[in-house]
C-alpha positions as CSV (number, residue, x, y, z in Angstrom):
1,X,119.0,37.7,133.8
2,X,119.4,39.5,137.0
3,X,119.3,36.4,138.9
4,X,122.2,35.0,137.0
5,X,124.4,37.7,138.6
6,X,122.9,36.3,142.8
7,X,125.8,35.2,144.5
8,X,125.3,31.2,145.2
9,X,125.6,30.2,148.9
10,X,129.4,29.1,148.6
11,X,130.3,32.3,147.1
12,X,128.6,34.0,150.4
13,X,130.8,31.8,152.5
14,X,133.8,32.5,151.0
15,X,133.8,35.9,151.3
16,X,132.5,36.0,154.5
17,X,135.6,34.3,155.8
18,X,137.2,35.9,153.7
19,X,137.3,39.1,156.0
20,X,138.2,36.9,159.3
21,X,140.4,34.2,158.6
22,X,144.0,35.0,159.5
23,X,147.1,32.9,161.1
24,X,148.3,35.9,163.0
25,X,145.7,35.1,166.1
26,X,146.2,31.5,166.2
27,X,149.3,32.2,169.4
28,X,146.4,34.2,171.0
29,X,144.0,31.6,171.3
30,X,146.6,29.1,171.8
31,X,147.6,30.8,175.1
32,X,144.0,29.9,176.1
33,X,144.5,26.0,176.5
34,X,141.1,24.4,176.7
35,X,139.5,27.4,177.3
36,X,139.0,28.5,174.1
37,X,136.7,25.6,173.0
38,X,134.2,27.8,175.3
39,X,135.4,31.5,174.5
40,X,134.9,30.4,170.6
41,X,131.2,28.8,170.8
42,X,130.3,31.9,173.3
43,X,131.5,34.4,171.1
44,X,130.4,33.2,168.2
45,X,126.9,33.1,170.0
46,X,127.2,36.2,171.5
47,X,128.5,38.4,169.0
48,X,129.3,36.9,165.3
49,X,125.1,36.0,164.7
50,X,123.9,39.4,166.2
51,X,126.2,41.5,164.4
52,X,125.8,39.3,161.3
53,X,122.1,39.5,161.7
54,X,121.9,43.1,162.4
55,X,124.7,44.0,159.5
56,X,122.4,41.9,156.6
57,X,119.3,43.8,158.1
58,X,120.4,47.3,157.9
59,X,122.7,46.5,154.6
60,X,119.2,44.9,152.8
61,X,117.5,48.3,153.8
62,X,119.5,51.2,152.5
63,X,122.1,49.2,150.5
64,X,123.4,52.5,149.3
65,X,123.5,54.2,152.6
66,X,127.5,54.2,152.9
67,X,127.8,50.8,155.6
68,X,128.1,51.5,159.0
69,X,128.6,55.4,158.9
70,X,125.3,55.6,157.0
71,X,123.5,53.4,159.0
72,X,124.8,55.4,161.9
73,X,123.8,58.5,160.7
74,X,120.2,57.4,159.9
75,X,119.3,56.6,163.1
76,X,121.3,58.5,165.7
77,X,122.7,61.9,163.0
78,X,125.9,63.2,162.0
79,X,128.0,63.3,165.3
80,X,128.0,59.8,166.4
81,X,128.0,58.5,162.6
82,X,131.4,61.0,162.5
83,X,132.1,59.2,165.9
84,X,132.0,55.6,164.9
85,X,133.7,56.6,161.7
86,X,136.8,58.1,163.2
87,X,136.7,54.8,165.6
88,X,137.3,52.8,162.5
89,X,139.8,54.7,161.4
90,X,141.9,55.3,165.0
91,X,141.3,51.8,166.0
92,X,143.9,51.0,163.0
93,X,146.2,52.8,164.4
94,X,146.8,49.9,167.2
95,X,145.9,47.3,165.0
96,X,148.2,48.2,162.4
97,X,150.9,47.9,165.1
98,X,149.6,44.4,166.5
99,X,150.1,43.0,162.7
100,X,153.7,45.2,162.3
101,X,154.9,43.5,164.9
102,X,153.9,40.0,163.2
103,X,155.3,41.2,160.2
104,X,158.7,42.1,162.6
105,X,158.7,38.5,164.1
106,X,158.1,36.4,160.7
107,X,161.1,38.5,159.2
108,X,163.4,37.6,162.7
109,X,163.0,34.3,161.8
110,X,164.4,34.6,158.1
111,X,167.8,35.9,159.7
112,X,167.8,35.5,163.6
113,X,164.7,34.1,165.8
114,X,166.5,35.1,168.7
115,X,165.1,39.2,167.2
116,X,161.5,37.9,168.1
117,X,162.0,39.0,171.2
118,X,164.1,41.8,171.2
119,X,161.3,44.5,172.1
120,X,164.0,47.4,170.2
121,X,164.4,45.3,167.0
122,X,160.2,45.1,166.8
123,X,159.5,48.7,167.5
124,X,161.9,49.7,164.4
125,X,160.5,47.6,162.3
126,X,157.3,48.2,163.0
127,X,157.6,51.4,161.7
128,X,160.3,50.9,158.7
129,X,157.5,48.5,157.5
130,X,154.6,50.5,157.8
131,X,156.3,53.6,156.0
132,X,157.2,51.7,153.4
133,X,153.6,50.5,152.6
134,X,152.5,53.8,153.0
135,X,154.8,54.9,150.4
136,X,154.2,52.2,147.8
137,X,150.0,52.7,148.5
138,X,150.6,56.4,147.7
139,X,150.2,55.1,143.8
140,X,146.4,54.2,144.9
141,X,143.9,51.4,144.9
142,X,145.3,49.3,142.3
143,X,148.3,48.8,143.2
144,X,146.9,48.6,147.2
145,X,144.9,45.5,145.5
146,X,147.9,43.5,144.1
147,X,149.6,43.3,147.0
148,X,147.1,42.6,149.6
149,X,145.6,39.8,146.8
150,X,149.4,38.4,147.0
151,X,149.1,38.8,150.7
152,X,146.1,36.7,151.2
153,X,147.5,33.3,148.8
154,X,151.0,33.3,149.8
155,X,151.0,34.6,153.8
156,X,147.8,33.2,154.6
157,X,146.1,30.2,152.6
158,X,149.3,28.5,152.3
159,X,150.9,28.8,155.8
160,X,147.5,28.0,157.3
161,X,147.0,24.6,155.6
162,X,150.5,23.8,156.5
163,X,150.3,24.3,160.1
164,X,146.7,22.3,160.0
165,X,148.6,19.3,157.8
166,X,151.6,19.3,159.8
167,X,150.0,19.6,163.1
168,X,147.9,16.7,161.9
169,X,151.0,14.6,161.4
170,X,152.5,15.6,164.6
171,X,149.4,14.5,166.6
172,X,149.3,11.1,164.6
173,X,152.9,10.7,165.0
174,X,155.3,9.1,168.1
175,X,155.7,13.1,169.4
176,X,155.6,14.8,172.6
177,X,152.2,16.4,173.4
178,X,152.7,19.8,175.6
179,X,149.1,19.9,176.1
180,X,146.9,18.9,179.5
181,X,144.7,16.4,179.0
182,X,140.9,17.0,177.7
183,X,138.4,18.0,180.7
184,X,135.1,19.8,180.6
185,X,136.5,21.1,183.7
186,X,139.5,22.4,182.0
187,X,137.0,23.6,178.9
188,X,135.3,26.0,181.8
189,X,137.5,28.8,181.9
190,X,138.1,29.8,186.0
191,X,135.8,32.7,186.7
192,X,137.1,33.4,190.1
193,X,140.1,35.1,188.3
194,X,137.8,37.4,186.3
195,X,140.8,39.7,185.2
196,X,141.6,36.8,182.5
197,X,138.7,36.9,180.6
198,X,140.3,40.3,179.5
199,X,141.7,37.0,176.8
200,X,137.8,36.6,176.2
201,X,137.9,40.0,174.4
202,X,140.6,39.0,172.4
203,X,138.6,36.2,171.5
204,X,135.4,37.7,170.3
205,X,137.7,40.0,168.0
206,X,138.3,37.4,165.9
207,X,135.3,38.0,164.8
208,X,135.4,41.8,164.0
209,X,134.7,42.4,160.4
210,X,131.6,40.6,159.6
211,X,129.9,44.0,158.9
212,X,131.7,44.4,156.3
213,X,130.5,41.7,154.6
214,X,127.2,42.8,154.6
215,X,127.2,44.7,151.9
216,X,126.7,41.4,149.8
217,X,123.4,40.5,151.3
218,X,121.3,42.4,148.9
219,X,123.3,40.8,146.0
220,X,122.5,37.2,147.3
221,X,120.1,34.5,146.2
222,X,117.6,34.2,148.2
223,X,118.7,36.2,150.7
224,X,115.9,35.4,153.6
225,X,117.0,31.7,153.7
226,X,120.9,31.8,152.4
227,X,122.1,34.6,154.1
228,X,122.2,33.2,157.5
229,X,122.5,30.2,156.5
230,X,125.9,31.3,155.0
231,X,126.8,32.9,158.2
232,X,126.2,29.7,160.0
233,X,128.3,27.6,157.8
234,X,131.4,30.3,157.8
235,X,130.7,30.5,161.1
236,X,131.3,27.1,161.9
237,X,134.2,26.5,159.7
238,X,136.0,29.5,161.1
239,X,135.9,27.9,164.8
240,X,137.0,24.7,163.5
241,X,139.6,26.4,161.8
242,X,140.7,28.7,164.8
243,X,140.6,26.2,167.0
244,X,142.4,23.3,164.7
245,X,145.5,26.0,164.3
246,X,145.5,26.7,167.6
247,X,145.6,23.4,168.8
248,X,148.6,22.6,166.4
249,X,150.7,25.6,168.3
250,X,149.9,24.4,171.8
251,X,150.8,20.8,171.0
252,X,154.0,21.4,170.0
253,X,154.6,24.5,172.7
254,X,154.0,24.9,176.5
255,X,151.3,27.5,177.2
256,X,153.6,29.1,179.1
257,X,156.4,29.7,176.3
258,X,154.0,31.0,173.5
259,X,155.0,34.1,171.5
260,X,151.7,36.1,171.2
261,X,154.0,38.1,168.4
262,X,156.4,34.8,166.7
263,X,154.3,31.7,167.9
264,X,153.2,30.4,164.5
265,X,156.9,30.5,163.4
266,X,157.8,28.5,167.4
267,X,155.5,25.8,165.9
268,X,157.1,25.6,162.6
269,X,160.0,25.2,163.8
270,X,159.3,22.4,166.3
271,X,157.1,21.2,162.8
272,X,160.0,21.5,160.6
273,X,162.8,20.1,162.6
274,X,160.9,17.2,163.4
275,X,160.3,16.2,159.6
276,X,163.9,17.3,159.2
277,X,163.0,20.2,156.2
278,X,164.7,22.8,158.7
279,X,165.1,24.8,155.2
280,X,161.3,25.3,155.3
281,X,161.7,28.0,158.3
282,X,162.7,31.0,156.6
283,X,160.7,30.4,153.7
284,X,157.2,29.7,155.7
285,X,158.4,32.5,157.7
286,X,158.6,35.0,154.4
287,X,155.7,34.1,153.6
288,X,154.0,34.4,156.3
289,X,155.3,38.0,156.4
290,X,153.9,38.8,153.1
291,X,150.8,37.8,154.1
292,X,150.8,40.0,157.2
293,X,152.0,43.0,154.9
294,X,149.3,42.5,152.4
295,X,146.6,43.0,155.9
296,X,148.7,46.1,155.9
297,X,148.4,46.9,152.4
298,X,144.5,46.8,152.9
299,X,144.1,48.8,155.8
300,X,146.9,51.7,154.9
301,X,144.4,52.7,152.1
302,X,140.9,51.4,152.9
303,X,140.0,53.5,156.0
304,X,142.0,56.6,155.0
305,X,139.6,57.0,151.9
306,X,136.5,56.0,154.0
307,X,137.5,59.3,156.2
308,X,138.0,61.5,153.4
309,X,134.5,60.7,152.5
310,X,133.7,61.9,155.4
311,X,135.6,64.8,155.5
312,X,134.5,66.0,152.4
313,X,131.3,65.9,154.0
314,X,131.9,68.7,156.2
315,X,133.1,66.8,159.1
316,X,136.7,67.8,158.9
317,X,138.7,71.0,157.3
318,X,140.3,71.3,154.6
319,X,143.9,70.1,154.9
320,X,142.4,67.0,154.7
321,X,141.0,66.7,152.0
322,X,144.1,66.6,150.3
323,X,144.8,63.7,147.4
324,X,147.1,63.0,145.1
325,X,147.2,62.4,141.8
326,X,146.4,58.5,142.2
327,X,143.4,59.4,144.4
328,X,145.4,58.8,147.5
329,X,144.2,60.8,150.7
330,X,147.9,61.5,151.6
331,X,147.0,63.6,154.3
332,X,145.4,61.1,156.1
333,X,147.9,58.6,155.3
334,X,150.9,60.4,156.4
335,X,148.8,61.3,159.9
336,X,148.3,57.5,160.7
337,X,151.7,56.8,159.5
338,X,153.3,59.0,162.1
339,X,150.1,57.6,164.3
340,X,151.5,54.1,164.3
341,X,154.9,55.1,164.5
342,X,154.1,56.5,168.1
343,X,152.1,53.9,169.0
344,X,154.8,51.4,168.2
345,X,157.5,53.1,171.0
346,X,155.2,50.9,173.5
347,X,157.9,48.2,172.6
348,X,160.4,50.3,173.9
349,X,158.5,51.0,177.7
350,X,157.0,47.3,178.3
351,X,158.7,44.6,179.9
352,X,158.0,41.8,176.9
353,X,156.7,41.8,172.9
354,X,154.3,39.1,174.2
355,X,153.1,42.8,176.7
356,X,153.5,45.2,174.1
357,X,151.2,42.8,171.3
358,X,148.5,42.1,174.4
359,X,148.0,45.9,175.0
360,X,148.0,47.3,171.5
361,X,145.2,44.2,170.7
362,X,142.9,44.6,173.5
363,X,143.1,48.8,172.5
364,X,142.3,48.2,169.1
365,X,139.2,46.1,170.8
366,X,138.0,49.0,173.1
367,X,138.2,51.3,170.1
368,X,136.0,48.9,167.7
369,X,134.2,47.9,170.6
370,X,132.9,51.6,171.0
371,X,131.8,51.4,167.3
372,X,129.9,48.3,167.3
373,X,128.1,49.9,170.5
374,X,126.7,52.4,167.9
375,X,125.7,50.2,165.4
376,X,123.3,48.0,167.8
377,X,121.5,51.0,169.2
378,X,121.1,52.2,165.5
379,X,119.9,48.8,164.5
380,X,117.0,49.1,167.0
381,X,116.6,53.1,166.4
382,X,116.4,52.9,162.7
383,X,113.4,49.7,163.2
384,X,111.2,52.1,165.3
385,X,112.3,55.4,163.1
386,X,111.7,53.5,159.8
387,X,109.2,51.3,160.9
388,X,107.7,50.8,156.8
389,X,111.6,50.5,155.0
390,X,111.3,47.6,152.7
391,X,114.2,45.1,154.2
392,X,114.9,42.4,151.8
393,X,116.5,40.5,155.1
394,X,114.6,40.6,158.7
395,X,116.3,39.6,161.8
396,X,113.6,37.1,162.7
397,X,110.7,37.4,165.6
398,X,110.1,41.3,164.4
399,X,111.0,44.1,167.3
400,X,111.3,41.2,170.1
401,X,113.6,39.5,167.7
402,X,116.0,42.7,166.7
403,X,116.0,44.0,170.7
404,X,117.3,40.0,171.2
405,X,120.1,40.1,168.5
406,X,121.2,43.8,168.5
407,X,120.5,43.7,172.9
408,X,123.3,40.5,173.1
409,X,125.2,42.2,171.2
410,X,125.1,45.8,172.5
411,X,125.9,44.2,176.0
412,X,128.4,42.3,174.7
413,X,130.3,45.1,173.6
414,X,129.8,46.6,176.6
415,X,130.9,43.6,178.8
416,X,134.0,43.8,177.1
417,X,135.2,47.4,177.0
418,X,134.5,46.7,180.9
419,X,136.7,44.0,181.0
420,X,139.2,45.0,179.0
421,X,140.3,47.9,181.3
422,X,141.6,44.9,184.0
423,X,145.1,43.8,183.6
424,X,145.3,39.5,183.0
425,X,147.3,37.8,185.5
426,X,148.5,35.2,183.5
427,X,150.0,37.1,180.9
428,X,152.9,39.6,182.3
429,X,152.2,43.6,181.0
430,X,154.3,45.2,183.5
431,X,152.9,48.0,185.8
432,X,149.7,47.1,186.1
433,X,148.6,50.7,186.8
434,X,150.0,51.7,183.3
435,X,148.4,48.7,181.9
436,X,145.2,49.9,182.8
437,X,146.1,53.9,182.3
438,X,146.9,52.9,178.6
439,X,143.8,51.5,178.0
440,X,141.5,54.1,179.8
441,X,143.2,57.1,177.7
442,X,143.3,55.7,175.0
443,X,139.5,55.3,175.0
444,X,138.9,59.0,176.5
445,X,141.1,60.8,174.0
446,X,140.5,59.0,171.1
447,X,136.4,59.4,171.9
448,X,136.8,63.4,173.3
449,X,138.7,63.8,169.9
450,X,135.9,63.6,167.2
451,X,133.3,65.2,169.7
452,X,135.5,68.2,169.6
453,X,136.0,68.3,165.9
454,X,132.5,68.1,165.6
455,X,131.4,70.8,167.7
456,X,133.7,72.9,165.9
457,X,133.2,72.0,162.3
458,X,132.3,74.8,160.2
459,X,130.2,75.2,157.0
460,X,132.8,76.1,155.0
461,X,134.3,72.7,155.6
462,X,131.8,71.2,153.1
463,X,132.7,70.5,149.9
464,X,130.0,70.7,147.0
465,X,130.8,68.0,145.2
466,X,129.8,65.9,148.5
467,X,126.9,68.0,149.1
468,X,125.6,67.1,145.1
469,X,126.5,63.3,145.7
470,X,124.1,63.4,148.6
């Protein structure tokens, strides 16, 4: 019976991509050229396998351990679990501001494209949106559900298969290619100008989220042989995908002139007009801004609950503990509200969107980066701390195997926090010194922030009911 109820292979690579697959990137990697043929393979190399690897090892083992906070906590205790915890949760802060601003650029091109570039018009938005998602996710999970589940068919599925068709046709067709011609040379990014491999970072984002997935290992068939199988196969599908939607935007749009923020919608309109369906703008373009609103949807709620969890634990006081009568942590969600709305007045200070989209994205990096940092020492902690734990899943070629995957990937991370700090020279972010202030404060205050918390937190801060639950 209970192998009736083993999730099949497919089902494994669905969800998997699942948690990765998005259009909003596709300008990103499209500003890349060639280059991202190699930044793809490397990073899926690099940093999709080990953290996929690691994640089903540690997820097989304490299935019930709470994900990456519990694994955390296992092997390195209670501060830098609360540490790589709050990173989840601040790291949204930017992110949620990278996908407003999508949101801000779909809608521009329902009325006026011309406001896809208007740094004023994306700022407000960005936080008229926001609130409002807040507001309706206030009624709790269910209704947080429905609209990211809306999100996902209507601004995602459907707008990516119709820049993969339609960029198909384009190619095929008698069209103007904006695009150099193929070179391994030109595959190779140039390494001489190390300050644009901050797009590199960028890159291996893509990937972020696998972890999450996870979770499912224990609940597959089979697990030893299909779960990294199944990571394979998404893997592979996901770079074909990236790549395939990427190439469609630079095809139709010089490097030079992509929108990091409106670039899917440049493309459909350079699509659209060419097939003479111009009427097809603002509808792709609304629904391409549900989608990005349903991403929304998911994160207002998800992470705010995880840090209540958390908080009830001891780990924060009381004011935030606070819920409403749907569940919602509303403390939490009115604090990353007014979070985001702060972080959004960046629009307002740097010279371009294409500037403002670049820094929020590699800051939401550095602040997931410092997470993932966490989980790979934990991963090789918790195999010499817990040496007998039954693992349904191994990461193969026993110590020497996990100091391999979780070692790539721990440097890795580190490579790119590094990296991330240098201002690119093909992309324009304004002062250069502010570039790099913004990113280097952001990391300090948003690490010195927990470690404070912590080494205040008092008793009293517990709740019981956590206390029983554990």
């Amino acid at each position: 019976m209970a192998a009736a109820h083993k999730l099949k292979l497919f089902s494994l690579v669905m969800i998997t991509m699942s948690f990765m697959i998005s259009i909003r990137n596709l300008p990103m990697l499209a500003e890349t050229g060639w280059h991202q043929l190699f930044y793809m393979v490397v990073a899926g190399i690099i940093f999709l396998i080990p953290v996929g690897l690691v994640a089903a090892e540690l997820s097989t083992a304490w299935p019930s351990a709470g994900g990456v906070y519990g694994w955390i906590q296992l092997a390195l205790g209670d501060r830098w679990a609360f540490v790589a915890a709050w990173m989840l949760w601040v790291q949204m802060f930017f992110g949620m501001v990278m996908i407003g601003s999508f949101v801000a650029a779909m809608v521009a091109f329902v009325f006026d494209p011309a406001l896809a570039n208007n740094t004023l018009y994306i700022c407000v938005s960005i936080i008229v949106v926001y609130w409002a998602v807040t507001a309706l996710n206030f009624r709790g999970l269910q209704s947080a559900s429905l609209i990211s589940t809306i999100g996902l068919i209507v601004g995602v599925l459907i707008p990516f298969a119709l820049i993969l068709g339609f960029g198909v046709a384009y190619f095929m067709g008698n069209n103007p290619i904006d695009i150099q011609p193929f070179s391994w040379n030109a595959v190779l990014p140039d390494f001489s100008e190390f300050s644009n491999l901050t797009f590199f970072v960028g890159v291996i984002f893509l990937y972020a989220g696998l972890e999450v997935s996870s979770v499912h290992a224990n609940e597959v068939d089979n697990p030893r042989k299909n779960y990294p199988l199944a990571l394979v196969i998404a893997v592979v599908i996901i770079m074909c995908l990236n790549i395939l939607g990427a190439f469609s935007i630079e095809i139709a749009e010089p490097g030079d002139q992509i929108s990091l923020a409106s670039g899917i919608m440049q493309t459909f309109t350079v699509f659209f007009t060419r097939e003479g369906v111009e009427w097809l703008i603002p509808v792709v373009a609304l629904m391409s801004a549900i989608g990005a609103v349903g991403q929304l949807s998911t994160w207002v709620l998800g992470p705010s609950k995880a840090m209540l969890e958390v908080a009830k634990s001891g780990f924060m006081p009381r004011w935030w503990h606070k819920t409403n009568r749907f569940g919602a942590p509303t403390r939490f969600m009115l604090v990353q509200a007014t979070a985001v709305s702060l972080v959004a007045l960046i629009y307002v200070v740097v010279p371009s969107v294409n500037a403002g989209f670049f820094m929020v994205l590699i800051l939401t990096t550095i602040l997931y980066g410092v997470m993932y940092v966490l989980l790979f020492i934990s991963a090789i902690r918790l195999r010499y701390k817990f040496p007998d734990q039954p693992r349904v899943f191994k990461v193969p070629g026993g110590n020497i195997g996990m100091w391999i995957a979780a070692g790539t990937g721990l440097l890795t991370m580190l490579f790119c926090i590094f990296v991330s700090f240098i201002p690119p020279t093909r992309l324009a972010v304004g002062s250069p010194l502010f570039y790099s202030l913004f990113q280097i404060l952001g990391l300090v205050i948003f690490t010195m922030l927990p470690l404070i918390i912590y080494a205040n937190k008092k008793e009293s801060w517990k709740e019981e009911q956590s206390k029983q639950s554990t």
